[in-house]
C-alpha positions in Angstrom: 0.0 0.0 0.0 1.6 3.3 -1.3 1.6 6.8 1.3 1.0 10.1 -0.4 3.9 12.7 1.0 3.5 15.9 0.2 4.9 19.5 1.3 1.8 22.3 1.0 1.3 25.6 1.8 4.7 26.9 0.8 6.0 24.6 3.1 3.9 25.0 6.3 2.4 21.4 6.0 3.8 17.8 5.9 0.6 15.8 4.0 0.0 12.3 4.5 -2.7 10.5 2.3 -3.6 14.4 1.7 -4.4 15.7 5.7 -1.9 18.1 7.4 0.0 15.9 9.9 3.3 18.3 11.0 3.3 21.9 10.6 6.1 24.5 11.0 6.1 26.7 13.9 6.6 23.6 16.3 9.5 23.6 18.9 11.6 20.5 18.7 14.6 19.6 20.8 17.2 18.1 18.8 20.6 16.3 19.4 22.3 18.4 16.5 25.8 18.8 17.4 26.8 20.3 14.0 23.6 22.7 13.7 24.9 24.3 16.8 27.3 24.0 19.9 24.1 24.2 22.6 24.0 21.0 24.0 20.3 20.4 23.1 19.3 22.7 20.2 15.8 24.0 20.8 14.8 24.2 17.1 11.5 26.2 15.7 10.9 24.5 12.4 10.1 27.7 9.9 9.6 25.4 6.6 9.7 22.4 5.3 11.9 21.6 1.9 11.4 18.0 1.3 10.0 14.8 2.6 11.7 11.2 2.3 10.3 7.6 3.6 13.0 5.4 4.2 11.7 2.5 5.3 12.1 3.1 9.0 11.4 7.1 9.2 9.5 9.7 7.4 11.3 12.5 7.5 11.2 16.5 6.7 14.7 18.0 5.4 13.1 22.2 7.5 15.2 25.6 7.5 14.9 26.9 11.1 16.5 28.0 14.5 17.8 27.4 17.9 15.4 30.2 19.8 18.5 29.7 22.8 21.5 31.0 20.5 20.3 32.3 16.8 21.7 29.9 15.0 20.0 28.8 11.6 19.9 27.0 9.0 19.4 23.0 8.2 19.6 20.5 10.4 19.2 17.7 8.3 16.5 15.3 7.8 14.8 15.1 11.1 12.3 11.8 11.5 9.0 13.3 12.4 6.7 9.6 11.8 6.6 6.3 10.4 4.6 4.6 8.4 3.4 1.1 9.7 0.9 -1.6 7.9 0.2 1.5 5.3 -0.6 4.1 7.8 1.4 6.9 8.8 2.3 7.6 12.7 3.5 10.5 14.6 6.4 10.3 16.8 6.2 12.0 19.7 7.9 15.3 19.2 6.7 17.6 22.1 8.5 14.9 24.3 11.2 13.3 22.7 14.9 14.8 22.0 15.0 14.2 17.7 18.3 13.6 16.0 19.1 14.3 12.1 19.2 11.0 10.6 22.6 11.1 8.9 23.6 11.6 13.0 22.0 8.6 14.3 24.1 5.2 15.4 23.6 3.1 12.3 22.5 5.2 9.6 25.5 6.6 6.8 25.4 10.5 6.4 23.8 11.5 3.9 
């Protein structure tokens, strides 16, 4: 079973299967040692510039910034969901610390 990804609204909006599932203006703590040198980057997501499925993640490649030093710019491609049995899932971002997936144990840099 296929999943529709798509980036709307100027990026704004992740889409899955054509509802809004992730939208910019979110906070997300992230374990981005090369976005910034805080220790836990407190990231506000200003737009999305692609979307990717990997078989484990789906992810959003966003332009934003650490509200705790000014630093922006791109992260990398953070996993915001997966997609299980054909339907798509949120992870947990309000309480979870994210991790660009080129960063994570495992996982080549891409």
């Amino acid at each position: 079973m296929s999943v529709a990804l798509r980036i709307l609204d100027d990026g704004a909006w992740l889409s899955v299967n054509d509802q809004r599932r992730v939208s910019v203006s979110e906070l997300w703590r992230l374990h981005a040692p090369e976005f910034c040198d805080c220790p836990l980057v407190d990231f506000i997501a200003e737009g999305f510039t692609g979307v990717s499925a990997d078989g484990r993640d789906v992810a959003v490649t966003t332009y934003g910034k650490c509200i705790a030093c000014g630093e922006s710019g791109v992260p990398g491609k953070l996993p915001v969901g997966y997609i299980q049995e054909g339907e798509y899932h949120n992870y947990d971002r309000e309480n979870i610390v994210m991790q660009p997936i080129g960063d994570r144990p495992g996982t080549n840099r891409q």
